[in-house]
Structures are given as C-alpha cells and as structure tokens.
SEDOTI-544210 format. One record per atom (N, C-alpha, C, O, CB): x, y, z; residue in one letter. Coordinates in steps of 0.001 Angstrom, whole numbers, plus 500000, padded with zeros to 6 digits. Glycine has a CB too. Layout:
// SEDOTI-544210
XYZA/...
//
This chain:
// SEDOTI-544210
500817498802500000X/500000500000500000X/500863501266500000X/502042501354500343X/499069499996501205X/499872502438499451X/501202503526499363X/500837504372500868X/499812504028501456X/501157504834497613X/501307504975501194X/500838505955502455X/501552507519501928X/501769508464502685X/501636505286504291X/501710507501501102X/501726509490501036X/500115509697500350X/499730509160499311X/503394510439499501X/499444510466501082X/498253511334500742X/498288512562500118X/498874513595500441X/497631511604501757X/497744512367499398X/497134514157498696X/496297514900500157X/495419514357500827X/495412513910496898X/496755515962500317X/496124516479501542X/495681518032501023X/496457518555500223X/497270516440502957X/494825518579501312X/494500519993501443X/493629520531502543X/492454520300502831X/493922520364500307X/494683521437503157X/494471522051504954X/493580523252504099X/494037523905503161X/496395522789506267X/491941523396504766X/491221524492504612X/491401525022506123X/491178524379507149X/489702524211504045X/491819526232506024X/491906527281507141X/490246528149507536X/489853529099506858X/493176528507506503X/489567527664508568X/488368529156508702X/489242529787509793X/489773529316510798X/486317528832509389X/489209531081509223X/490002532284510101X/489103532842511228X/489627533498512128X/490433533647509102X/486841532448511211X/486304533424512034X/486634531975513243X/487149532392514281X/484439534225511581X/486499531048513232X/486803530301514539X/487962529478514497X/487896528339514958X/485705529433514945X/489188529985513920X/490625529294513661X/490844527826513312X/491935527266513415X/491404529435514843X/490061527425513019X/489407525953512593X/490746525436511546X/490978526457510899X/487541526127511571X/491769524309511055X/491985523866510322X/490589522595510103X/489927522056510990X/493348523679510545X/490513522447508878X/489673521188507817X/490672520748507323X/491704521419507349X/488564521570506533X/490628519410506697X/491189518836505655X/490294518090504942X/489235517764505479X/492207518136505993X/490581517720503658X/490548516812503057X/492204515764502685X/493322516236502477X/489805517450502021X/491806514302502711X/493043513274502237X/492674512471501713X/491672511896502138X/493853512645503051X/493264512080500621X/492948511568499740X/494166510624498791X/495265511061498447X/492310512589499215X/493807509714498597X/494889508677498102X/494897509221496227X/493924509284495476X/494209506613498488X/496088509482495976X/496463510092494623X/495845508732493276X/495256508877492205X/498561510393494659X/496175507904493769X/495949506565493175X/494461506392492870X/494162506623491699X/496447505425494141X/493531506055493636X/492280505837493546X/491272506748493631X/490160506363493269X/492078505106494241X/491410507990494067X/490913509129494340X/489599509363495736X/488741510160496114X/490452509454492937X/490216508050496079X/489724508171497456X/489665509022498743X/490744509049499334X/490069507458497781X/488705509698499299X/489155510722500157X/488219510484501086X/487139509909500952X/489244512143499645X/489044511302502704X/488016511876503532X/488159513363503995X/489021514180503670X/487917511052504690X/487146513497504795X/486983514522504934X/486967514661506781X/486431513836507521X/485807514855504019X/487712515939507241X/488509515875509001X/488196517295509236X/488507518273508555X/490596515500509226X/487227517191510812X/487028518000511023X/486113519486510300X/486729520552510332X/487934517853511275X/485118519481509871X/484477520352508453X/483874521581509857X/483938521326511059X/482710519159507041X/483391522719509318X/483479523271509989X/481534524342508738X/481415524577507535X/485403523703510366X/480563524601509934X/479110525056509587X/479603526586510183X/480214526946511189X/477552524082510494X/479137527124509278X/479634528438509511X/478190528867510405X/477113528419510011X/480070529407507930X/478242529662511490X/477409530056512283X/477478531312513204X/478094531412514265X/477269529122512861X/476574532419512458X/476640534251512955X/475888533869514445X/474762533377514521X/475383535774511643X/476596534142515393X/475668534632516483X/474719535741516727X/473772535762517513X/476290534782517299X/475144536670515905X/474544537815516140X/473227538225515074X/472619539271514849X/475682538798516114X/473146536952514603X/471966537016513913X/471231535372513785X/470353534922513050X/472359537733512432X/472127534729514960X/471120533220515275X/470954532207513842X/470098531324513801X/469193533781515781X/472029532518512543X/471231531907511552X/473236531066510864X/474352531499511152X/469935533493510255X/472872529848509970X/473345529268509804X/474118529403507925X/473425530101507184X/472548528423510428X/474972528997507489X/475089529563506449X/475922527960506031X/476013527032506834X/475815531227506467X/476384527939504817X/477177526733504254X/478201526999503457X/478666526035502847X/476427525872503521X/478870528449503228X/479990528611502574X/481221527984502757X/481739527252501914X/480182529631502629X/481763528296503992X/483343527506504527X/482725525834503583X/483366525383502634X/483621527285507165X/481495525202504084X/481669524097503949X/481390523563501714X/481615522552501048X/480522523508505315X/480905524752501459X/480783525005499973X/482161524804499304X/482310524461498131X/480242526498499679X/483399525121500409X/484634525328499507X/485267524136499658X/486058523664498842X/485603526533499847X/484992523722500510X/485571521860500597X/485022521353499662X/485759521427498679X/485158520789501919X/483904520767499402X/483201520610498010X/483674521188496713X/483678520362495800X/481959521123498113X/483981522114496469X/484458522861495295X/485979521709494948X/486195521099493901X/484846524853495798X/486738521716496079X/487751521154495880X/487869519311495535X/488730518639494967X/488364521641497003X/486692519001496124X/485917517580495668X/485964517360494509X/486530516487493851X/484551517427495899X/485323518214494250X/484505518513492770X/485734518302491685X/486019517293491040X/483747520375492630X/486415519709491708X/487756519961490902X/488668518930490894X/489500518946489987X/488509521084491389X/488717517532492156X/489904516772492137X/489052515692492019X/489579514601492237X/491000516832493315X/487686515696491687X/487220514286490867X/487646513292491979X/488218512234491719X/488112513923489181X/487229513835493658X/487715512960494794X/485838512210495144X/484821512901495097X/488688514210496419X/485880510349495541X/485029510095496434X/485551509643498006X/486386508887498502X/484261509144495790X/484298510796498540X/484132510716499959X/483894509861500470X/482723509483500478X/483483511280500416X/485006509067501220X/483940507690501644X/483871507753503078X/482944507036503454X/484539506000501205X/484535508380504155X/483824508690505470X/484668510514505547X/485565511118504959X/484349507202507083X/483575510793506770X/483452512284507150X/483843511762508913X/483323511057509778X/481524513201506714X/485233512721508724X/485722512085510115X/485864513657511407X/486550514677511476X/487675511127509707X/485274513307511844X/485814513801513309X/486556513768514489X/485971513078515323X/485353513836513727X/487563514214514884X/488038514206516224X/487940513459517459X/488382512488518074X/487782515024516524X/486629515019517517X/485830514963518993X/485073515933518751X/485157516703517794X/486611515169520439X/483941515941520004X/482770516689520023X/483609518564520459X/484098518999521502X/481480515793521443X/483414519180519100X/483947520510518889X/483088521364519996X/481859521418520035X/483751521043517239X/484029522037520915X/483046523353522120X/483034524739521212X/482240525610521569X/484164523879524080X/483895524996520026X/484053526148519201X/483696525961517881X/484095526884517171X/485311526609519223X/483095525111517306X/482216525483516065X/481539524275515408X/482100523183515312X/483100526194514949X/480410524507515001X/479561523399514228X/479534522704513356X/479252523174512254X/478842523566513933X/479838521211513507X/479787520328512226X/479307520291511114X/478149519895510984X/479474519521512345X/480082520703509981X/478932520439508887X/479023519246508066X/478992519226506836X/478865521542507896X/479174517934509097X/479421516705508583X/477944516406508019X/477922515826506933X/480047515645509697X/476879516678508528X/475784516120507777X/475413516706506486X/475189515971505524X/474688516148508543X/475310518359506380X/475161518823505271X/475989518308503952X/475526518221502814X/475318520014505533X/477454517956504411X/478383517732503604X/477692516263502928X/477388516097501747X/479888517709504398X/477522515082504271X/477321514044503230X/476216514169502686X/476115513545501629X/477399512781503615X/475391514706502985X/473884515078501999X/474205515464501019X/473396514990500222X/472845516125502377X/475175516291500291X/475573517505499033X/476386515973498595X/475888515612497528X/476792519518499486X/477127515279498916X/478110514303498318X/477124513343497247X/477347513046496074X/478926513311499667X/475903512969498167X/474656512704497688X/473993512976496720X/473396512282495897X/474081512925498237X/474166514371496896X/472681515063495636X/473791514961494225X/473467515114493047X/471880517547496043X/475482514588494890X/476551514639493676X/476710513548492682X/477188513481491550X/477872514751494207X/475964512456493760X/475717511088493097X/476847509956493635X/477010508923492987X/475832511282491366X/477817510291495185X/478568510081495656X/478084508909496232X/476918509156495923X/479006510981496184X/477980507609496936X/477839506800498079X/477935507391498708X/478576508404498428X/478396505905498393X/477301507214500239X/476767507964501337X/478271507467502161X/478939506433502149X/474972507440502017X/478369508617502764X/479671508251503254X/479548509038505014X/479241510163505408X/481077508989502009X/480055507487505845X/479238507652507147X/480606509018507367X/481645509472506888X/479051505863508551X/479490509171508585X/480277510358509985X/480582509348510555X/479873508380510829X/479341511591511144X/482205509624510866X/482567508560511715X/483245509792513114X/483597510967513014X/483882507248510760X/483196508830514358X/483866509549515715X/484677508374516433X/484428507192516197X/482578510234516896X/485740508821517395X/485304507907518357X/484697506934519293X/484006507713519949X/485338508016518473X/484483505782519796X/483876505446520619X/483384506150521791X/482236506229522230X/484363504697520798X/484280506556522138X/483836507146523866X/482454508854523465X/482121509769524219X/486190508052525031X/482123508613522268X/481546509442522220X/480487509816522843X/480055510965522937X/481480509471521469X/479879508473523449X/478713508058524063X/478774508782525874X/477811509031526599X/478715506178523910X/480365508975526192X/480451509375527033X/479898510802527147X/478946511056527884X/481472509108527249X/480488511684526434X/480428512578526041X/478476513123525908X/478031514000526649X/481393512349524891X/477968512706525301X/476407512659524703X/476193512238526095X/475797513269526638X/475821511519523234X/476234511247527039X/475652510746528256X/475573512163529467X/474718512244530349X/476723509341528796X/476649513149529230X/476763513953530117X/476390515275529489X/476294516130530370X/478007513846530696X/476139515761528247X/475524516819527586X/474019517085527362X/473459518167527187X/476024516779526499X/473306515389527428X/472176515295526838X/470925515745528213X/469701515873528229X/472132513664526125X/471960515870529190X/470918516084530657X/471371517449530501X/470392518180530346X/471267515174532461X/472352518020530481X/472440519604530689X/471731519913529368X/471140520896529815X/474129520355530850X/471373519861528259X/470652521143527102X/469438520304526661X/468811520362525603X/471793521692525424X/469157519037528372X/467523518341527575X/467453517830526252X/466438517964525568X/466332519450527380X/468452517264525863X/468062516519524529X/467676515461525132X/468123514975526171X/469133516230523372X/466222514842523986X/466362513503524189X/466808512306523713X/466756512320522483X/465686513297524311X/467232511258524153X/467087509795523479X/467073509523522133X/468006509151521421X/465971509217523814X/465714509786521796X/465808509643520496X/466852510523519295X/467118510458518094X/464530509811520272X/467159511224520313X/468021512105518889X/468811512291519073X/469344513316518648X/467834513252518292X/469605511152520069X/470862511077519977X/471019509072519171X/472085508811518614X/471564511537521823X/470394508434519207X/470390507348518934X/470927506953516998X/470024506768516183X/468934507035519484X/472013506903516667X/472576506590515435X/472837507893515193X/472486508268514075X/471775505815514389X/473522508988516138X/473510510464515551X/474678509933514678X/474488510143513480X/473805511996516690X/475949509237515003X/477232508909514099X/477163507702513575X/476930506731514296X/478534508947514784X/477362507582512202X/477433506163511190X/477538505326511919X/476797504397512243X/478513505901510168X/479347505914512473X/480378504709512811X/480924505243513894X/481037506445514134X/481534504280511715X/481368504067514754X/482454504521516130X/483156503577516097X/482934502373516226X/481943504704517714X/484560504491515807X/486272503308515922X/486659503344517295X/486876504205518148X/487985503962514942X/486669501866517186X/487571501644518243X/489178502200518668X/489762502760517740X/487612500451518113X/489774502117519699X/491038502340519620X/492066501396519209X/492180500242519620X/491296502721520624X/492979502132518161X/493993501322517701X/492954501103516352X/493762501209515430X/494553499906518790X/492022500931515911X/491524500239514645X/492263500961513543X/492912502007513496X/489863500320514433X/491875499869512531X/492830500114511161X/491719500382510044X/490604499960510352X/493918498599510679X/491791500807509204X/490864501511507805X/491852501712506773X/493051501587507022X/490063503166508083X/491434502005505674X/492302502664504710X/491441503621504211X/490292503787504620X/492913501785503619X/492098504397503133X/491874505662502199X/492014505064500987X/492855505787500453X/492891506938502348X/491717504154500150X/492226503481498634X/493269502908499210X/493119502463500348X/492684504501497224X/494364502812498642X/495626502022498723X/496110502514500154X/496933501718500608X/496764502337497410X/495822503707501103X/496623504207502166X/496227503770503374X/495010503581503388X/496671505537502205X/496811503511504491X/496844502769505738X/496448503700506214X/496897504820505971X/497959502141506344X/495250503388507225X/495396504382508827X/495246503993509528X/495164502766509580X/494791505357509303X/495088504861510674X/494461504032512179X/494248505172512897X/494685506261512525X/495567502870513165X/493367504953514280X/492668505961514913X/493685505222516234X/493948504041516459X/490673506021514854X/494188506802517117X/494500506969517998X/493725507805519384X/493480509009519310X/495391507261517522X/493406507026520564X/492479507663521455X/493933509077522031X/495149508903522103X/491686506196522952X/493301510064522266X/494233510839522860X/493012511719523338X/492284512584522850X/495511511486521911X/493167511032524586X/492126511945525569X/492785513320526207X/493977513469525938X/491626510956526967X/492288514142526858X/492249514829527635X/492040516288527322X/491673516979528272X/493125514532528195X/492235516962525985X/491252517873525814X/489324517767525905X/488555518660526261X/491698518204524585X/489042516578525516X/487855516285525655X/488315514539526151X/489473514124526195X/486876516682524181X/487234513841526439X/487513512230526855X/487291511466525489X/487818510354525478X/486324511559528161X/486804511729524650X/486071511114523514X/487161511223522164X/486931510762521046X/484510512005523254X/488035511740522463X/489209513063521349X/490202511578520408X/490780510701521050X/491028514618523007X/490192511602519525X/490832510691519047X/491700511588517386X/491277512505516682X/489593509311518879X/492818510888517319X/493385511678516159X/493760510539515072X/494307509522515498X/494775512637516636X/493485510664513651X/493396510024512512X/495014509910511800X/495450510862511152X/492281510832511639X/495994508396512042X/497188508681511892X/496925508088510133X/496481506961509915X/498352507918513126X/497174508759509366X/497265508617507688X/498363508765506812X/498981509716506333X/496506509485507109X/498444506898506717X/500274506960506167X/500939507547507605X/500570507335508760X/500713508424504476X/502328508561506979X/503065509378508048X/502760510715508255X/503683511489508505X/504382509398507825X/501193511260508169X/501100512069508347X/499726511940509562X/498891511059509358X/501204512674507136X/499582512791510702X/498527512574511687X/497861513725511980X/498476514729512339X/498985512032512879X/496680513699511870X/495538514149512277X/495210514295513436X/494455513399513813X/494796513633511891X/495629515612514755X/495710515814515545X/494747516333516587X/494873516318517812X/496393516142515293X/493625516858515745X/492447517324516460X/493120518982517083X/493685519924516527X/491935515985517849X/492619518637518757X/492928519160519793X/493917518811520691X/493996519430521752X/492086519211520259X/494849517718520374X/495461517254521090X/496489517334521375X/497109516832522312X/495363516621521035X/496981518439520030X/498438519134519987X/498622520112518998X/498608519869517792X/499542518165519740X/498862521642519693X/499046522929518668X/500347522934518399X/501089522074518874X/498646524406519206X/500901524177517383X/501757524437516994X/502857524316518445X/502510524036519592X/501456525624516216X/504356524648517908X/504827524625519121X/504528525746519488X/504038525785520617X/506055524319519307X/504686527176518700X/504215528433519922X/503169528826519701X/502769529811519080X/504955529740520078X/502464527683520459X/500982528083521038X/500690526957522016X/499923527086522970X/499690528173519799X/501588525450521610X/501141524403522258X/500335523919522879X/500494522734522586X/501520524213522655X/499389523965523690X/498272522865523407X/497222523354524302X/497470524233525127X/498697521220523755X/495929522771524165X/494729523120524590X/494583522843525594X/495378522160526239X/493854522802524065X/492769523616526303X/492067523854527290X/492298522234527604X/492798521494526757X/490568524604527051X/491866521754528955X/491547520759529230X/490503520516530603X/490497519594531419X/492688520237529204X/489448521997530470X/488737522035531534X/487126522112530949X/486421522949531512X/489264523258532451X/486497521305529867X/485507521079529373X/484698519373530396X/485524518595530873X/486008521050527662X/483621519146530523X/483777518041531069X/484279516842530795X/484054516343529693X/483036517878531312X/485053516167531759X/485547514751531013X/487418515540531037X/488406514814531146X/484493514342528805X/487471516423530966X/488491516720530492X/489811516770531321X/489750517346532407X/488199517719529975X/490804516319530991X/492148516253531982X/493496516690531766X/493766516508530579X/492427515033532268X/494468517191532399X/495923517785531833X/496339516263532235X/497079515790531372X/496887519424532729X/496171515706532899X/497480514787533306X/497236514039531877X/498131513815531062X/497413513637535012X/495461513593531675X/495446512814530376X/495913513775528734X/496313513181527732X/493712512220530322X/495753515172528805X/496585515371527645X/497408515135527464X/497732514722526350X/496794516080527295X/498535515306528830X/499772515855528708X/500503513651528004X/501473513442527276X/500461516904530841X/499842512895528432X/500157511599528435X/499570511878526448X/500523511946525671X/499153510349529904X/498484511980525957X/498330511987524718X/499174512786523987X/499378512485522811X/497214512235524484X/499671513694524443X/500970514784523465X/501636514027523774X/501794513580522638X/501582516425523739X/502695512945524810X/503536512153524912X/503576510809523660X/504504510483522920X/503333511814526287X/502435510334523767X/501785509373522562X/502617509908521136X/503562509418520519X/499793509662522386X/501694511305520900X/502180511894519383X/503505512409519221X/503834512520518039X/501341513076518919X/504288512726519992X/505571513098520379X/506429511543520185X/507602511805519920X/505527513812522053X/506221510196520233X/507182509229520304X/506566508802518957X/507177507838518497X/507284508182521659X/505888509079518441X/505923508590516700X/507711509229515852X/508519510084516215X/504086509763515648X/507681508542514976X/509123508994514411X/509229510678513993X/508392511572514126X/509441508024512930X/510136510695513629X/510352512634513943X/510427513406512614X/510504514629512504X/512078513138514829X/510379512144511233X/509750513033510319X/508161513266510339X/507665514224509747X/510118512558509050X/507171512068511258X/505952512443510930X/505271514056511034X/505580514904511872X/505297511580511684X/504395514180510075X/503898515707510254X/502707515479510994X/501834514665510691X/503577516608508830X/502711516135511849X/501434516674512955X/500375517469512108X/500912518095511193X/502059517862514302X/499355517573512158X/498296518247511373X/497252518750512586X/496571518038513323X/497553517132510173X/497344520113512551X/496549520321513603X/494946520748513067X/494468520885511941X/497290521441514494X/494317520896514597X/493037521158514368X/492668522663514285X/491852523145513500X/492320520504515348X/493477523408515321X/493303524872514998X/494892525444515234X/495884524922515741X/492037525670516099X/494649526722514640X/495586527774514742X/495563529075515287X/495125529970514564X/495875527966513782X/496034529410516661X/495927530794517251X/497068531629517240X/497288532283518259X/495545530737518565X/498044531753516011X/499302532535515696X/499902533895516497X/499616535075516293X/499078532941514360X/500841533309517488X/500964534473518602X/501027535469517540X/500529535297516427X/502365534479519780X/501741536664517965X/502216537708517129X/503612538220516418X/503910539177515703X/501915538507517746X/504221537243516905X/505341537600516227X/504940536664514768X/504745537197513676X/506867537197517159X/504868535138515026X/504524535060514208X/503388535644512884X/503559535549511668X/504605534424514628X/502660536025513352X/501649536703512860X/501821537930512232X/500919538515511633X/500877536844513712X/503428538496512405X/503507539980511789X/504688539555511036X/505276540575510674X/503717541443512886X/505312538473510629X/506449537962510440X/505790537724508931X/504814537100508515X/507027536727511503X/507293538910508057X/507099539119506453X/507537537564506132X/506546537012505655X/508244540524505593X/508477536786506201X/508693535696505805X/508060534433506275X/507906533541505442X/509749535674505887X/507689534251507455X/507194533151508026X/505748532562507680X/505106533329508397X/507277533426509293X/505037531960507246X/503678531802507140X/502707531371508578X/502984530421509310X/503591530745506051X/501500532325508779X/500862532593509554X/499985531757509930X/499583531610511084X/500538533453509344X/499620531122508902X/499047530016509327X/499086528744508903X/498729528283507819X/498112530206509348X/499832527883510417X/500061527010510203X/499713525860510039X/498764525758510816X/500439527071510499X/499897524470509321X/498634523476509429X/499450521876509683X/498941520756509728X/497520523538507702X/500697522238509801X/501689521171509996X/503244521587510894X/503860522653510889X/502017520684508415X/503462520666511414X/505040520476511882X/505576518999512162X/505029517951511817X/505274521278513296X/506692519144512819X/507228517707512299X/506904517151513800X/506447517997514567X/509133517562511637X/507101515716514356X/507377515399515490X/508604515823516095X/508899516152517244X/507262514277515514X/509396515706514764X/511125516703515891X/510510517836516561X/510471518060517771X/512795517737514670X/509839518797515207X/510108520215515772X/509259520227516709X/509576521191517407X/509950521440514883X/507693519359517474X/507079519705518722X/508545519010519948X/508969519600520942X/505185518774518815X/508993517703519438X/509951517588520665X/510770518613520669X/510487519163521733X/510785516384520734X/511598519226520176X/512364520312520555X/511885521642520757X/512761522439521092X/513225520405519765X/510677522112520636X/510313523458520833X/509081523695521008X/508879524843521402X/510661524199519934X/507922522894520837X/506576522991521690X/506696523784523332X/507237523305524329X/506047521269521914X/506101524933523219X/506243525867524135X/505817524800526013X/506208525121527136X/504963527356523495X/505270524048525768X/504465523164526898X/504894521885527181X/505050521417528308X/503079522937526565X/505129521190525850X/505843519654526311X/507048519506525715X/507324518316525567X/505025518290525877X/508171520523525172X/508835520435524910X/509822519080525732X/509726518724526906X/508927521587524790X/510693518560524721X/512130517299525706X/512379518556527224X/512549519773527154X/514650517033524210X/512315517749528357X/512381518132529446X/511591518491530167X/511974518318531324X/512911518684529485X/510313519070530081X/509468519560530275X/508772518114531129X/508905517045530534X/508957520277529014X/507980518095532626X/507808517221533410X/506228516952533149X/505594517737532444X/508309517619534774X/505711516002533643X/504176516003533557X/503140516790534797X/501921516947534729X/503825514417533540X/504345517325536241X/503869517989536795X/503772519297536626X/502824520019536935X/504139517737537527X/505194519705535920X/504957520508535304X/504118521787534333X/503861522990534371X/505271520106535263X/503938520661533543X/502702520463532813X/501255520728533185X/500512521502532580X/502713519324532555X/500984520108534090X/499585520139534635X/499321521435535473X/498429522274535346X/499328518857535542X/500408521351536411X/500706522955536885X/499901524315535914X/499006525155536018X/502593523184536691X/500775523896535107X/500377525554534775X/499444525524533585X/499092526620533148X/501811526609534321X/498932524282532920X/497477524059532092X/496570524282532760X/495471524555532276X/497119522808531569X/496869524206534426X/495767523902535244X/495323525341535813X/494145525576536082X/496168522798536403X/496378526308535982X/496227527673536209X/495722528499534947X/495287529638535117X/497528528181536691X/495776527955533741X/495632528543532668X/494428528548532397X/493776529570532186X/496290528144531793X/493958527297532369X/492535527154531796X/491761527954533114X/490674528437532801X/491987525289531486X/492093528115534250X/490893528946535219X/490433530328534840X/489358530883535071X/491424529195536719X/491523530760534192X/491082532222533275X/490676532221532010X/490209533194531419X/492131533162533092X/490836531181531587X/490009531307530215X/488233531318530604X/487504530892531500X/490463529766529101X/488099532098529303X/486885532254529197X/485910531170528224X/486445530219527653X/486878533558528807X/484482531427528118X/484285530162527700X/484403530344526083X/484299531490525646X/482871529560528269X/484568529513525387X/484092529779523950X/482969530417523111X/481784530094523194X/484024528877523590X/483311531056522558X/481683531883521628X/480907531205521184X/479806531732521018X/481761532720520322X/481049529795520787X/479828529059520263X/479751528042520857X/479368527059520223X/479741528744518952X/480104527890522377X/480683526675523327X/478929525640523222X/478881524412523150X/481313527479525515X/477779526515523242X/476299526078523665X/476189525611522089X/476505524435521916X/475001527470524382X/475845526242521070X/475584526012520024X/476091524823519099X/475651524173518150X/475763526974519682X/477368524883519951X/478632523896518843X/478461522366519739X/478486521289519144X/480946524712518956X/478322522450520933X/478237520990521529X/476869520833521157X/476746519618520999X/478558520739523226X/475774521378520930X/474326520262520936X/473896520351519641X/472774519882519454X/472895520675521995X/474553520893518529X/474844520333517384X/475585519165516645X/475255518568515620X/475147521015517088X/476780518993517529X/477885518304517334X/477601516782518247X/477853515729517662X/479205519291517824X/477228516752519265X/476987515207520163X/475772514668519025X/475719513453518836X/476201515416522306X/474865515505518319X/473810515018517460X/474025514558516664X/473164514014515973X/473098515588517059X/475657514560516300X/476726513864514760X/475844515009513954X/474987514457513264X/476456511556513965X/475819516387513854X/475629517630512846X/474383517883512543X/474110518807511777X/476265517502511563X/473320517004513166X/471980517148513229X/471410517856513792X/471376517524514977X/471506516427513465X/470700519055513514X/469871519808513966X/468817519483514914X/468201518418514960X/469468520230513091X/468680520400515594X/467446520232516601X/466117519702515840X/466027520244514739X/467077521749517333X/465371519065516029X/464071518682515386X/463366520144515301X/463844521179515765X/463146517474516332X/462306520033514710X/461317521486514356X/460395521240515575X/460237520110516036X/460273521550512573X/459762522393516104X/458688522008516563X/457631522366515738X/457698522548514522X/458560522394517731X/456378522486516649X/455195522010515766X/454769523467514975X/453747523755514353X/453784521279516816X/455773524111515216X/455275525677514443X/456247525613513109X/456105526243512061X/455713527426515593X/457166524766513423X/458585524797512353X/459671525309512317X/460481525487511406X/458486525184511361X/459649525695514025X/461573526369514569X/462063525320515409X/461667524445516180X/461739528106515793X/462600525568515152X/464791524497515236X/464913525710516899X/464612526899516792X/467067525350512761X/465220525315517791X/465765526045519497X/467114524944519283X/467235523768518937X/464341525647521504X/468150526202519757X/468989525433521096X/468849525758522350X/467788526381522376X/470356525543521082X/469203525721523226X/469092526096524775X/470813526952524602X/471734526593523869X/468909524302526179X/470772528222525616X/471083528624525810X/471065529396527525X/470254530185528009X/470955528749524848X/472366528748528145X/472045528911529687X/472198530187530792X/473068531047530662X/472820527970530218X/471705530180531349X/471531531687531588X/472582531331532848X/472701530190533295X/469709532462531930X/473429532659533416X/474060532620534445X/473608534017535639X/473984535189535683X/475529532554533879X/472600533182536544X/471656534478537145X/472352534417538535X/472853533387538986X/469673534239537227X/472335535712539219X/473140535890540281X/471643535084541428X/470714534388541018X/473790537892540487X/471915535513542824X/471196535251543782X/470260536243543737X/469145535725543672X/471839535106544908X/470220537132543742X/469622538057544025X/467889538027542715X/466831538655542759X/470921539342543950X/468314537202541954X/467161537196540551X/466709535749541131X/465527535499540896X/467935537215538470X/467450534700541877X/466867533445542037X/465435533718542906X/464701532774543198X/467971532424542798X/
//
C-alpha cells in the first residue's frame, strides 16, 4: 500500500478551525477531518459557505468521499458533517458515514441532561464509532485511529500513512496545546496523549486542528501565519508546553492555572448540541423552529 496522501488544509480564520481533506492520489479516494458550519451569532442563523469550499475542491479533484471524520465533540464550532454528506449525495457520491470515536457516548451521556436533549436524537447520531487502535484505509493508504484523551475524553486523532491528524490534542509549538477544563476533560490525560504523538518517528507531520498565531509570528514578512503542519522533531524540541524536558507535573501545573482564566468559547452552547447530534439539527417544533438552549448565568439576588 502507498501511504503518502494528497492532503489539502482548509483554514476558517472566524473560529481558527483547520479542515482537511486526504485523499489517496491513486484511487481518488478521500476523507473529509474536522468540516466546519459556519454560524453568525449575532443574527442566530446558519450559512454553508466555509463548507461550499471543501466541496468545490471535491469537485475539481474528481475525489470520492467515503467517510466524514471527526476528532471529537467541537466546544468552538459546528459540524457540517451532515450537510456535507447530503451535498456528496445530491453529487451522486455513496453515502459516506460520519465517523467519531467510541467514547463518544460518554460525552452525549453527560451533555444530553444539561441542554435536555432527548434519546431519540441522539440514537445513530454517528454512522460509525472506531475503536482504539483500529485500522481503515483511504484506497491504497493505511490508517488508524489513535484515542488521545484529555482535551475532551472522547478526542481521538486520525494517523494517515506518516502524516497525523491531531484534532485538539496538539498545537503548533508556539501556542502548544489546549484547554483541558471542558467536562471529562484532563491535563494529566493530555499531557500523556501529546507524549503518545511526540514518540511517533520525527519526520511524521502533525496536522493540527486549529491555529491561534501568537504575534510575532503573525507579523512575520517571511514566516507563514498560518500554520497546518510540523514535524514530530520540531514539537519535541520546541513545543512551548511539552517540549524534551518539560515534566508532567509541570505540565499540569500551569494548564491547570491557565485554563481557570480562560473564558468560555463563543459558540461553546451552540457547537456541543449540534455536534453530540453527529451535525443534526434540533428537530422542528410544531410551528417549524429548530431552538437550542442557551444557559443563563443568574446571580442570587434574581433566584
């Protein structure tokens, strides 16, 4: 089998989102990682462009979709895994499942009591759920799904050929790596999953899920701003967080002071009870509007 992929990193700049598509050069087999539903808060309404341009590139490279892969359940922006395989559809494509993790169920078990979803609409929200360690291909190309918990519990990253699909589980080196205070969520278990992707060999390229480009980089005439790869050397030697030396108490230390000041995400409500639904919308009610819940934070004094 061959394992170099045709890859193309789509960047959304309003929620720093990397997408990909990969795709085996040979058979023209592809999937599709991480897709991203473009969604205005400030006007409550939903749009399909970002996810229009992945398609375009379908289209133009004469690629079939045969699964729509995810991570983990996104707290910063909305799946547009269902719209996508619907349009693959109307293209004349085979239906090509949403696939997640297993532990997704975890995840949905502890969301579906906080925003009242019920049962039924979480039941087959995702095609497919890989196990850990399982093997798949792309046409002729090898993969396998790696669990790497601790930004979320459910978080798994897509290793393709020598190149890996990282989710949330590891940023650039200067920015290095995510929140780990969502529920389910742990530093000791990230810091052990960046250890995981860190002992793969040191040409593999890391493919991340988002990009938050400090500023130097970001004002830097030669350097490119946004990034969508690095090597396993360059996170062991210079990942701002788990860099070689860097301890696991360390580590947790100051992820653990970090995340107490962060604030929550802008589409943190919107993007999880879209996303545990595998990209399915709220049902209509009987007038023909789609609600999410949105939680109010009322002092004592209003209780």
């Amino acid at each position: 089998m061959s394992n170099t992929p045709e890859i193309y990193p789509c960047f959304e700049p309003k929620t720093s989102t990397w997408q990909y598509i990969v795709a085996d050069p040979q058979t023209r087999e592809a999937v599709i990682i991480d897709s991203v539903l473009d969604f205005d808060p400030a006007s409550n309404s939903l749009s399909t462009a970002t996810a229009d341009s992945l398609l375009s590139i379908i289209d133009e490279q004469k690629y079939s979709v045969t699964r729509i892969l995810e991570t983990h359940v996104h707290a910063d922006h909305l799946t547009a895994s269902r719209y996508l395989q619907q349009q693959l559809i109307n293209r004349g494509q085979p239906r090509a499942d949403v696939c997640i993790g297993k532990r997704i169920q975890l995840v949905q078990h502890t969301l579906a009591a906080r925003y009242s979803i019920s049962s039924p609409e979480l039941e087959s929200a995702f095609d497919y759920l890989f196990d850990d360690d399982e093997r798949f291909s792309i046409g002729s190309i090898e993969a396998y799904v790696l669990h790497l918990p601790g930004h979320t519990p459910d978080h798994v990253g897509y290793v393709i050929g020598e190149s890996v699909f990282t989710g949330d589980s590891i940023f650039n080196p200067d920015v290095g790596s995510a929140r780990c205070d969502f529920p389910g969520g742990s530093a000791h278990a990230l810091f052990c999953s960046m250890q995981k992707l860190l002992s793969l060999p040191p040409d593999y390229r890391l493919y991340t899920g988002h990009d938050y480009p400090p500023e130097a980089r970001a004002l830097s005439e030669h350097g490119q701003k946004w990034k969508a790869y690095t090597t396993v050397k360059e996170q062991n030697l210079t990942n701002k967080h788990v860099r070689n030396g860097v301890s696991e108490d360390q580590f947790v230390t100051w992820r653990t002071e970090r995340d107490v000041a962060l604030s929550e995400p802008r589409l943190l409500h919107q993007s999880l009870q879209v996303n545990i639904r595998g990209g399915r919308l709220p049902r209509r009610n009987t007038e023909g509007y789609r609600f999410l819940i949105i939680p109010l934070k009322v002092p004592e004094s209003l209780d």
